[in-house]
C-alpha positions as a LaTeX table, in Angstrom:
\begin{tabular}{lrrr}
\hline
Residue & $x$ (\AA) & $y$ (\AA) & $z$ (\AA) \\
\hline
Unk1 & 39.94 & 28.83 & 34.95 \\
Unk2 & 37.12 & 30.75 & 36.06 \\
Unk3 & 33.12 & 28.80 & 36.47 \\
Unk4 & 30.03 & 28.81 & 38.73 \\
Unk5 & 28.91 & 26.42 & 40.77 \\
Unk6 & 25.35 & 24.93 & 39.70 \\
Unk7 & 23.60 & 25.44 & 42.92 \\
Unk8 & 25.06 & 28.50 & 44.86 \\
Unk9 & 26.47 & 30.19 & 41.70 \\
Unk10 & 29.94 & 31.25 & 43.07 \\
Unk11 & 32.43 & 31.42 & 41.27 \\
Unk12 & 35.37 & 29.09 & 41.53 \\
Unk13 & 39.26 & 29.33 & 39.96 \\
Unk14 & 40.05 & 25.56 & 39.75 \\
Unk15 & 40.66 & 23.17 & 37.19 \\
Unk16 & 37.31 & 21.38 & 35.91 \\
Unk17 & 39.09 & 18.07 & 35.69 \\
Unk18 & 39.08 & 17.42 & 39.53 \\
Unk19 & 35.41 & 17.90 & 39.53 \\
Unk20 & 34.38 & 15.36 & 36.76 \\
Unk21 & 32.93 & 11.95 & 37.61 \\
Unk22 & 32.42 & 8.94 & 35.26 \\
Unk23 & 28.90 & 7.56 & 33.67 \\
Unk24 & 27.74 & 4.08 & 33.47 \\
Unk25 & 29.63 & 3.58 & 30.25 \\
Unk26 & 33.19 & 5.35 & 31.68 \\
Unk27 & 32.72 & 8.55 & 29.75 \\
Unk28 & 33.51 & 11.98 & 31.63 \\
Unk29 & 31.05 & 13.88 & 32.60 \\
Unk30 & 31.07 & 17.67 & 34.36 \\
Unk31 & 29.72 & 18.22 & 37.47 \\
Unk32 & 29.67 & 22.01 & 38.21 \\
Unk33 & 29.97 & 21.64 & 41.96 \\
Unk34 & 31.99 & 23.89 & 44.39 \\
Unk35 & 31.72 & 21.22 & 47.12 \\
Unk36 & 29.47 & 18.11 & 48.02 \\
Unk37 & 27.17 & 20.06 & 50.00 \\
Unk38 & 26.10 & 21.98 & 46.99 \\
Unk39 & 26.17 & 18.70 & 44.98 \\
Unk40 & 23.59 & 17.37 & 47.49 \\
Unk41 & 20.84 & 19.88 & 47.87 \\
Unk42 & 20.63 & 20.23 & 44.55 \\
Unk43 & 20.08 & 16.48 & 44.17 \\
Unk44 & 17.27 & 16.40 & 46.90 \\
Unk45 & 15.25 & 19.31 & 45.32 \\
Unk46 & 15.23 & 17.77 & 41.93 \\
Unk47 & 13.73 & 14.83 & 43.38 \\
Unk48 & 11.12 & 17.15 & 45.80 \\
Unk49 & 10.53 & 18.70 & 42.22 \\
Unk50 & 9.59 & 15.85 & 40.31 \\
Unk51 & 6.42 & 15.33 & 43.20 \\
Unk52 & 3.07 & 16.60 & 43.10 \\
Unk53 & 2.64 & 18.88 & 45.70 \\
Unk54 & $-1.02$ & 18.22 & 46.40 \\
Unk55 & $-1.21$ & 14.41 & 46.15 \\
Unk56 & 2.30 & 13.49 & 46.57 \\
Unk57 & 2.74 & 11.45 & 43.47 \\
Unk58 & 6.22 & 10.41 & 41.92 \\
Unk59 & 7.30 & 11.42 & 38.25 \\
Unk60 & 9.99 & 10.84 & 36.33 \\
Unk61 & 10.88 & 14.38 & 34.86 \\
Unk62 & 9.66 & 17.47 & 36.61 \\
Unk63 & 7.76 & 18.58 & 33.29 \\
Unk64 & 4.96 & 15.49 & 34.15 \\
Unk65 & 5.09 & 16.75 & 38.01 \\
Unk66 & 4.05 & 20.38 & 36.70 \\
Unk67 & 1.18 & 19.18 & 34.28 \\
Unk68 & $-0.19$ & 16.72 & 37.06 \\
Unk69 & $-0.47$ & 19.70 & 39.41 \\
Unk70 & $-2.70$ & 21.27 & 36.84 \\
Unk71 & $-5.05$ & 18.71 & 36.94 \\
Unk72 & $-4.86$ & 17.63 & 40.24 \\
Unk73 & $-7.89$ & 16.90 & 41.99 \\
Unk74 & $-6.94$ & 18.44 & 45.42 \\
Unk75 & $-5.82$ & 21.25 & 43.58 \\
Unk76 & $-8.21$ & 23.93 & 44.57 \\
Unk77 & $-7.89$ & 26.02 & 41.45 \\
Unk78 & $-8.77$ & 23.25 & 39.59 \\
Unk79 & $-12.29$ & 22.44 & 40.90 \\
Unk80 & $-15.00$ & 23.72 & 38.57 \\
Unk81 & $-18.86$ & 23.95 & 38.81 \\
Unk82 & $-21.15$ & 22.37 & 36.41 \\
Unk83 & $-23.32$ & 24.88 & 34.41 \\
Unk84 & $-26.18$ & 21.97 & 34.47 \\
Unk85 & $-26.35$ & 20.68 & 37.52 \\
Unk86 & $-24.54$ & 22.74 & 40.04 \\
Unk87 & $-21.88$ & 20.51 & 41.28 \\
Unk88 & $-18.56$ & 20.63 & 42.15 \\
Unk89 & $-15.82$ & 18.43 & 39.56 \\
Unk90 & $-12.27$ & 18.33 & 38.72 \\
Unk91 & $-12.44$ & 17.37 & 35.72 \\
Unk92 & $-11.32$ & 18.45 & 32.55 \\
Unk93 & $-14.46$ & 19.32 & 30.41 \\
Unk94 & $-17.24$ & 21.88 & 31.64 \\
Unk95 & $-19.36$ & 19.28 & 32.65 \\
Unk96 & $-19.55$ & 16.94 & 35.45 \\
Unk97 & $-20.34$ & 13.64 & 33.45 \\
Unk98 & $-21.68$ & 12.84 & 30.10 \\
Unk99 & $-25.33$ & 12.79 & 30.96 \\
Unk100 & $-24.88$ & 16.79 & 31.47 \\
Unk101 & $-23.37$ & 17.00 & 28.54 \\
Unk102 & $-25.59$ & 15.55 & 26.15 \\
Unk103 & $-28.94$ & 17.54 & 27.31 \\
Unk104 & $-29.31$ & 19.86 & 25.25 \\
Unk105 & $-31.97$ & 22.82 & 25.00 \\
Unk106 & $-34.25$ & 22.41 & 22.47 \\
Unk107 & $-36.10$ & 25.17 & 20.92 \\
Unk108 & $-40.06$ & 24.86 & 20.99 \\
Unk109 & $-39.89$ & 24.33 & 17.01 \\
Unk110 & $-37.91$ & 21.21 & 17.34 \\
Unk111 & $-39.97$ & 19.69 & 20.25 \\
Unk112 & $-43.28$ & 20.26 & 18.32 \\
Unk113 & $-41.78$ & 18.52 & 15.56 \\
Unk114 & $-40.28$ & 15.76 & 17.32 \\
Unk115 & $-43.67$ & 15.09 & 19.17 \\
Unk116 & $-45.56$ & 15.04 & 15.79 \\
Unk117 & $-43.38$ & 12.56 & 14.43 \\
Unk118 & $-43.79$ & 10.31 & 17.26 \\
Unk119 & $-47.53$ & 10.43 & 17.69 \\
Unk120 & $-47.70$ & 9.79 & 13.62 \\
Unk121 & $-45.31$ & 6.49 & 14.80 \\
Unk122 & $-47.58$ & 5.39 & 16.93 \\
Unk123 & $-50.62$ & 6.08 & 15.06 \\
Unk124 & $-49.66$ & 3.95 & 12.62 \\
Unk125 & $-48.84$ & 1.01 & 15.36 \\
Unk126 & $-51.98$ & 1.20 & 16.44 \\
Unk127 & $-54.27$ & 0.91 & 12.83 \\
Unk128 & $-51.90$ & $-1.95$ & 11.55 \\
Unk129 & $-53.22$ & $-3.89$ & 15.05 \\
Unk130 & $-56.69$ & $-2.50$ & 15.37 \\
Unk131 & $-59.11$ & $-5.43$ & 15.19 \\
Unk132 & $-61.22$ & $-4.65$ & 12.23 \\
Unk133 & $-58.02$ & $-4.57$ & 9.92 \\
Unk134 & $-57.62$ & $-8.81$ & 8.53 \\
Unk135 & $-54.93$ & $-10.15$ & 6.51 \\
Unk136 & $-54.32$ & $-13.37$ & 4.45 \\
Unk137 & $-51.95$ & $-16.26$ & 5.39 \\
Unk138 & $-49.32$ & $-16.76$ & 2.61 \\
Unk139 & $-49.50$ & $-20.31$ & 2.80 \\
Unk140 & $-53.44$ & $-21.49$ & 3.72 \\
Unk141 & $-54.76$ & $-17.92$ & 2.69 \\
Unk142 & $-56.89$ & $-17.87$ & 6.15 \\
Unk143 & $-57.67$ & $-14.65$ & 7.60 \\
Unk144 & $-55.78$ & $-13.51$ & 10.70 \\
Unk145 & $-55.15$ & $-10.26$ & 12.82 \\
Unk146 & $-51.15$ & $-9.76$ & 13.05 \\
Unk147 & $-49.70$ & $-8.88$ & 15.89 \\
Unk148 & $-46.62$ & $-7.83$ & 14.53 \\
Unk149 & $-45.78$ & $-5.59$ & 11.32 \\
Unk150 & $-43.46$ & $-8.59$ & 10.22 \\
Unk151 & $-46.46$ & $-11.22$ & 10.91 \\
Unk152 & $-47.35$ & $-12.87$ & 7.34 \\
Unk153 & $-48.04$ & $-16.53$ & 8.56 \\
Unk154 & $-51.37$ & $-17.48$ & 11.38 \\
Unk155 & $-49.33$ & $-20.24$ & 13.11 \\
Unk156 & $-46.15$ & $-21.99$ & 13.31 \\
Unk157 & $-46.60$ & $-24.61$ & 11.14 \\
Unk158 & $-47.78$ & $-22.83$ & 8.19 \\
Unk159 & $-44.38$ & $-20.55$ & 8.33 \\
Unk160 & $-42.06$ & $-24.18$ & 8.40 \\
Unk161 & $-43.93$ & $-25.55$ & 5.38 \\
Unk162 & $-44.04$ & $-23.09$ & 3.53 \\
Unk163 & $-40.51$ & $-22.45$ & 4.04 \\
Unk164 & $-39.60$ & $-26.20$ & 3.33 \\
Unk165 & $-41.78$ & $-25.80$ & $-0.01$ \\
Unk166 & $-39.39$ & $-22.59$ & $-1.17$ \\
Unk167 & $-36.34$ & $-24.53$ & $-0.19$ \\
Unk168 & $-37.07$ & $-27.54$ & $-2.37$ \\
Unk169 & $-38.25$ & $-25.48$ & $-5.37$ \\
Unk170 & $-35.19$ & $-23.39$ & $-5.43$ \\
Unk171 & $-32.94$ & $-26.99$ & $-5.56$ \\
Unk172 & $-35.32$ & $-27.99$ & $-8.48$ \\
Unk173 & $-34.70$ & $-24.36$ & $-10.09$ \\
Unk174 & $-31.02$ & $-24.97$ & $-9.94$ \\
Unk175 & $-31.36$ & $-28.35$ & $-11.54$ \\
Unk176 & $-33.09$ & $-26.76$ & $-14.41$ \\
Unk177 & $-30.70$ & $-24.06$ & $-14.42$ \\
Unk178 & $-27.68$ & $-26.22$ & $-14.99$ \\
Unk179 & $-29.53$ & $-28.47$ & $-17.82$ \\
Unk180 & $-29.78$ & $-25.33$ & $-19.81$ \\
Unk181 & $-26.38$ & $-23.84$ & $-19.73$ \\
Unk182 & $-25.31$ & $-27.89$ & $-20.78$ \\
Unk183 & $-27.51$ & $-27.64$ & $-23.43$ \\
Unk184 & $-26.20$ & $-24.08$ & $-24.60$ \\
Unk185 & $-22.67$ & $-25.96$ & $-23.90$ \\
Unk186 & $-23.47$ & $-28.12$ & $-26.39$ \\
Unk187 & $-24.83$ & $-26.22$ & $-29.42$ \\
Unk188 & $-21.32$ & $-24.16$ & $-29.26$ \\
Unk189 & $-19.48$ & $-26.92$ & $-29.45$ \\
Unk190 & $-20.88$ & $-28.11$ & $-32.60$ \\
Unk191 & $-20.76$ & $-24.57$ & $-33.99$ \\
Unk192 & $-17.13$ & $-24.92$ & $-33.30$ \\
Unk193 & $-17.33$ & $-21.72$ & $-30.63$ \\
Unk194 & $-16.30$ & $-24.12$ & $-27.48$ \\
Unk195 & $-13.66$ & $-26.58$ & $-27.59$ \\
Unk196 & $-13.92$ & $-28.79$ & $-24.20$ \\
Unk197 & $-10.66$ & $-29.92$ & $-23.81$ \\
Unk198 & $-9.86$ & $-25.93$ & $-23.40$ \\
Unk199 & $-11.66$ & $-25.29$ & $-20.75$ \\
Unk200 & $-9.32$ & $-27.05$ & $-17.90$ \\
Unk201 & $-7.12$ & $-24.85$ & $-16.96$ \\
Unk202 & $-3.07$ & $-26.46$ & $-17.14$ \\
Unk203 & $-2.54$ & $-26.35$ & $-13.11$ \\
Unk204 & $-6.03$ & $-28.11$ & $-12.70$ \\
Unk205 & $-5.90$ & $-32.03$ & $-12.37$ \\
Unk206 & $-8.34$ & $-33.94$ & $-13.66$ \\
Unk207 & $-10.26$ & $-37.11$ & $-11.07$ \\
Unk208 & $-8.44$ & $-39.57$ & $-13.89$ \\
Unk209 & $-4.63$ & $-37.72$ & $-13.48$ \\
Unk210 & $-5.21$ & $-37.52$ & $-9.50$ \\
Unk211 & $-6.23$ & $-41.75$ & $-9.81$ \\
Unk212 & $-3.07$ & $-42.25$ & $-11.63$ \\
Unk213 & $-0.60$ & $-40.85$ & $-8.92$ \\
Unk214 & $-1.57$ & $-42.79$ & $-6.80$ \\
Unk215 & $-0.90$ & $-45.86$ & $-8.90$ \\
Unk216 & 2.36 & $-44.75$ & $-9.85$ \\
Unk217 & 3.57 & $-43.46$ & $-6.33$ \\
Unk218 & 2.27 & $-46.47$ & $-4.96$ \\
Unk219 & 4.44 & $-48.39$ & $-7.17$ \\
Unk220 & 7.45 & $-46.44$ & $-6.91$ \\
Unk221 & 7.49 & $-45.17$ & $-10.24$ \\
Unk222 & 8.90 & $-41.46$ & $-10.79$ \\
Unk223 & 7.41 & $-39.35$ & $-13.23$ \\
Unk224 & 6.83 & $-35.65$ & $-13.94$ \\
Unk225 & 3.38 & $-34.26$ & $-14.43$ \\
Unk226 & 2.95 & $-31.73$ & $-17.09$ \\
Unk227 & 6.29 & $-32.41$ & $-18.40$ \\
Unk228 & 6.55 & $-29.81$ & $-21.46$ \\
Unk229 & 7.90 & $-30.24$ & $-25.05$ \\
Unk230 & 8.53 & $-27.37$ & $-27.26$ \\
Unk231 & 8.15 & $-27.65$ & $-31.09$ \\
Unk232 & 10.00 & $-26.51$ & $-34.43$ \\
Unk233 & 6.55 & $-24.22$ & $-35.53$ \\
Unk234 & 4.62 & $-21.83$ & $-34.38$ \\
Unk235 & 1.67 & $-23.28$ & $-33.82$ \\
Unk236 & 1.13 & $-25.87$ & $-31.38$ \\
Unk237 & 4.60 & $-24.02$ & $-29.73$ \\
Unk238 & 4.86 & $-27.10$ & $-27.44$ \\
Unk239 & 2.74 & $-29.89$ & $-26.29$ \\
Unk240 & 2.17 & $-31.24$ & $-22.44$ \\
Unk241 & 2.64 & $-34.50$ & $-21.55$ \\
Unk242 & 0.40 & $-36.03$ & $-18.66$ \\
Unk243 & 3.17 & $-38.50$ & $-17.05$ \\
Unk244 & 6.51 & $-38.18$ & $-18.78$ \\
Unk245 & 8.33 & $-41.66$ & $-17.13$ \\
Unk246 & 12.24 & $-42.85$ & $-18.14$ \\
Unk247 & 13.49 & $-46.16$ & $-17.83$ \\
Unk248 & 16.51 & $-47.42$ & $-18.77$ \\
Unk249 & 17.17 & $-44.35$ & $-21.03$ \\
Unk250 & 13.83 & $-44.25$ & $-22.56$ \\
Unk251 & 11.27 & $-41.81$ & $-22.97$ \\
Unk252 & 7.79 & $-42.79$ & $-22.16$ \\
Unk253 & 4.79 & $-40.64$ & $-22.32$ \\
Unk254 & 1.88 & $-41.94$ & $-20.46$ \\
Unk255 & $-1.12$ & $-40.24$ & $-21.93$ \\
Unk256 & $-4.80$ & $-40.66$ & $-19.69$ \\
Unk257 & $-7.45$ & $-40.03$ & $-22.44$ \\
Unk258 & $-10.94$ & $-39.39$ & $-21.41$ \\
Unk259 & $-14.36$ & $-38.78$ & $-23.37$ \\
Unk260 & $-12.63$ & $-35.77$ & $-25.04$ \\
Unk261 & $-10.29$ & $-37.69$ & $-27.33$ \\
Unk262 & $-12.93$ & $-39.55$ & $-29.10$ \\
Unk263 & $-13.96$ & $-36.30$ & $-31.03$ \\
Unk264 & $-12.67$ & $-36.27$ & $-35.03$ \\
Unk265 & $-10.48$ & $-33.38$ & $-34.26$ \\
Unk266 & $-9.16$ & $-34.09$ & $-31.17$ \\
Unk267 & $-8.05$ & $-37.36$ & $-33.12$ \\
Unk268 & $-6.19$ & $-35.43$ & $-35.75$ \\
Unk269 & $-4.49$ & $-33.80$ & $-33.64$ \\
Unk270 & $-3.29$ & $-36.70$ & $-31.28$ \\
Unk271 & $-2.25$ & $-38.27$ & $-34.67$ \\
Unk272 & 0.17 & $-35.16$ & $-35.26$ \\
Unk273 & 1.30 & $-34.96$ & $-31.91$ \\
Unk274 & 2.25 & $-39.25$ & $-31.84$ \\
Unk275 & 4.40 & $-38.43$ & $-34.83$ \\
Unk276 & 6.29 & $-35.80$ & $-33.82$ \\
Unk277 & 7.07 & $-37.26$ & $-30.12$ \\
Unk278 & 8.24 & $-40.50$ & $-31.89$ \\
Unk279 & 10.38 & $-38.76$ & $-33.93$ \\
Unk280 & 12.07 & $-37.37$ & $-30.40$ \\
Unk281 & 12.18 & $-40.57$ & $-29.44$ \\
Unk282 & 9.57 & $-40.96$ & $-27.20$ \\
Unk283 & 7.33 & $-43.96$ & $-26.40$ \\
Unk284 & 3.63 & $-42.86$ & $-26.13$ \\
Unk285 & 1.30 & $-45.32$ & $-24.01$ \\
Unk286 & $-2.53$ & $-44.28$ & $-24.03$ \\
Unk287 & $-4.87$ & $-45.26$ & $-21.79$ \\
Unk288 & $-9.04$ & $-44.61$ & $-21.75$ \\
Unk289 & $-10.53$ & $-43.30$ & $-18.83$ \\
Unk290 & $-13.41$ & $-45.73$ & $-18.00$ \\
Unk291 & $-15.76$ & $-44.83$ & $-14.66$ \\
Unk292 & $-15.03$ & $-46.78$ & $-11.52$ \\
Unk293 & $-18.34$ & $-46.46$ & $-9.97$ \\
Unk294 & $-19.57$ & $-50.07$ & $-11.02$ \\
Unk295 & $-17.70$ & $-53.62$ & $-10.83$ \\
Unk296 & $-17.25$ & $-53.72$ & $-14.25$ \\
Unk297 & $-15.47$ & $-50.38$ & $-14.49$ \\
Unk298 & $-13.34$ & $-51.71$ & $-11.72$ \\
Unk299 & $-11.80$ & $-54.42$ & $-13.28$ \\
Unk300 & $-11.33$ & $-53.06$ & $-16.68$ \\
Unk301 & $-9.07$ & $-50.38$ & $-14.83$ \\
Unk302 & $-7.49$ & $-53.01$ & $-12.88$ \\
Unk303 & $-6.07$ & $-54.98$ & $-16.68$ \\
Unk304 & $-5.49$ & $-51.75$ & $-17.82$ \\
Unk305 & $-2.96$ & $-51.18$ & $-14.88$ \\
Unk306 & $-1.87$ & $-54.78$ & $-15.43$ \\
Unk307 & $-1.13$ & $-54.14$ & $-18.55$ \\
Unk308 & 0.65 & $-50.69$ & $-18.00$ \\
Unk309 & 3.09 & $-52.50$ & $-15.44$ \\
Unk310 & 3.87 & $-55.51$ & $-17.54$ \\
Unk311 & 4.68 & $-52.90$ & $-20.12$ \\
Unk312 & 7.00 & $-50.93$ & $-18.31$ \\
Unk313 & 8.90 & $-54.12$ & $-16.64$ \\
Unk314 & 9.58 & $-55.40$ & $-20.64$ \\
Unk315 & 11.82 & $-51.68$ & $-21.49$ \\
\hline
\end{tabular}
């Protein structure tokens, strides 16, 4: 079988298999070689190849070597004068640095433009801060010269009061603001526009649920919160429970009723909800939300928990 060796290109009637070698992984690989000799020098000149032949630098493929040599800088094709300045550089652009290469050569249009605009800039500098030209404080109303375009105060301590004065009167300003969307609140609920107990969205908790976890996980009583109970009609589909408890196979519902459920219809419809829960057979247990901030607060909360605990010992 008749091929040509890879470095002297003779040809050579052998059998390829005596000239194959094996890879990292043990695969065959062929090695067109007539000898070792040949299989030598061409090893050493692809290494000489993959060097730079001005600097001497090491690449890893020969391709790299070639474009380095382009851009070499002791590669004397490769150094270039700057149109600018006159220097010698290496570098790849037509200019030596960036400060060459930003001048540029303005026409005399441009410049006499440019110059009017800045002697217009500084005209206008200098009349704000002549000495004849007075302006007003905005908090004592004296007379002052500015120094500044952004001057509007004569000292120090005008500027922090009459900042303190703005800050105060836009807190009273909110104030006033919230009164009036409460009392806008309130007309629409007695038109019937607004119902209150509507507004809370489902995954919200209320202060009064978030009390009542604690008091039940500190007492080790499981419950689920916003337990849900579908109906037989449309309309309610299903009604929430606050604290749906079980004991001893019963069903309690542990209802936390704030300022809401003293309204006529909000009473009607508890009423309709009691009765159709009791028909499921579950127990409902109300309790009013009363404030905590005082003493007496306190300790009506404190029987009502009493009272709560005794009830749920009895099932």
């Amino acid at each position: 079988m008749k091929w040509k060796c890879r470095y002297c290109n003779k040809e050579v009637l052998e059998n390829i298999a005596n000239h194959r070698e094996y890879n990292e992984l043990n695969q065959r690989i062929h090695i067109h070689f007539c000898n070792e000799e040949c299989k030598s020098k061409y090893l050493k000149e692809k290494e000489e190849k993959r060097f730079c032949c001005y600097c001497g630098k090491h690449y890893q493929t020969e391709k790299i070597a070639r474009e380095h040599e382009k851009s070499c800088i002791l590669n004397p094709d490769n150094v270039k004068i700057c149109p600018r300045c006159g220097k010698e550089h290496t570098k790849k652009g037509i200019y030596c640095s960036r400060e060459c290469a930003n001048v540029r050569a303005h026409s005399e249009e441009t410049r006499q433009k440019m110059s009017e605009n800045i002697r217009k800039h500084h005209r206008s500098i200098n009349n704000f801060v002549r000495k004849d030209h007075k302006y007003n404080c905005l908090n004592c109303n004296k007379e002052f010269i500015p120094k500044n375009e952004k001057q509007k105060f004569c000292c120090i301590s005008c500027s922090s009061s009459y900042n303190n004065i703005k800050y105060y009167n836009d807190i009273i300003n909110g104030e006033e603001n919230r009164k009036r969307v409460s009392d806008r609140n309130k007309i629409l609920y007695q038109q019937g526009i607004i119902i209150g107990w509507m507004i809370r969205h489902k995954s919200y908790h209320s202060y009064a649920e978030k009390f009542w976890i604690k008091v039940l996980g500190n007492n080790n009583i499981f419950y689920f919160n916003e337990f849900i109970v579908k109906t037989n009609y449309n309309k309610p589909a299903w009604y929430s429970i606050d604290f749906a408890l079980v004991k001893n196979g019963k069903k309690i519902d542990l209802e936390i009723d704030g300022r809401q459920h003293k309204y006529k219809e909000r009473k009607e419809s508890d009423k309709k909800r009691d009765i159709f829960l009791t028909s499921k057979n579950w127990i409902v247990y109300r309790v009013e939300w009363n404030e905590i901030n005082t003493d007496k607060g306190k300790e009506l909360m404190k029987q009502k928990i009493d009272d709560f605990l005794k009830f749920y010992e009895s099932l």
